[in-house]
Phi, psi and omega in degrees: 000125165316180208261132162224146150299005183171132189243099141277103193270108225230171204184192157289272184298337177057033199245330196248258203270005186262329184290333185284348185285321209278326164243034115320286180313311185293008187240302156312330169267004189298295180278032171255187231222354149340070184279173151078352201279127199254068182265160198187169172205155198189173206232138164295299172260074188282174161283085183286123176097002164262131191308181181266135186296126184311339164304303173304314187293320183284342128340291184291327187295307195289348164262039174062037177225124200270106184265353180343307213251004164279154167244106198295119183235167194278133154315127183248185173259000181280326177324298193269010151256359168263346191251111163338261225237157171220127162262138162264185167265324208228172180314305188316303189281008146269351183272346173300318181298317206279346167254348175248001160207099176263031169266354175281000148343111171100002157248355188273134184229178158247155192286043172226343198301322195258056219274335187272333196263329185232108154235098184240348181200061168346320181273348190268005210288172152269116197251119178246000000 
C-alpha cells in the first residue's frame, strides 16, 4: 500500500464505533511524525447531529479517550472522494460503498484486514 494521508472510518449510525475507531486511530498517531494527517468518520445511515452513545463515550473514558464533543454525520460522495482509505466495520458496509459509489473499489477496506497492524478497538468487533 502507498503512503496515504487520511483515513475514514465509517459504520452505520457514526454514533458507536466508527467515532471510537476515529479517536483511537488519532491517538495512536498523535506521536507519530505524521504531519498532515486526515482522520474522520461518518455513518452510512447516520443519526445526523446526535452525540456518541454513552456506551461508547464510558468506553473511551476508560481508555483516556474523549468522545464527549462528537457529532454523528451521514458519508457523502465528497466523503469517499477525498478521503485515500475508508475503514469500514463489517463486510455488507463496504460492498454498500462499492456499490454506491464504485469508483471507491479498492479503498473500502474492513478494519480488521491488517489485524497485526490495526487493533484499535476490539470490543466493538461484531460477534455473530
Amino acid at each position: 500500500m502507498n503512503k496515504i494521508n487520511s483515513v475514514l472510518l465509517v459504520c452505520i449510525g457514526n454514533i458507536c464505533r466508527s467515532p471510537y475507531a476515529e479517536i483511537k486511530l488519532k491517538e495512536i498517531l498523535k506521536n507519530s511524525k505524521l504531519d498532515n494527517f486526515n482522520i474522520s468518520s461518518a455513518g452510512i445511515y447516520a443519526m445526523i447531529g446526535e452525540p456518541a452513545n454513552l456506551n461508547s463515550i464510558k468506553v473511551a473514558n476508560e481508555k483516556n479517550l474523549d468522545l464527549s464533543g462528537h457529532i454523528a454525520k451521514q458519508l457523502t460522495i465528497d466523503h469517499v472522494k477525498l478521503y485515500e482509505l475508508i475503514l469500514v466495520m463489517e463486510e455488507d458496509q463496504k460492498k454498500w460503498i462499492e456499490k454506491k459509489y464504485p469508483f471507491s473499489f479498492g479503498k473500502v477496506h474492513l478494519i480488521g484486514k491488517w489485524n497485526n497492524e490495526i487493533m484499535i478497538f476490539p470490543q466493538f468487533y461484531r460477534h455473530n
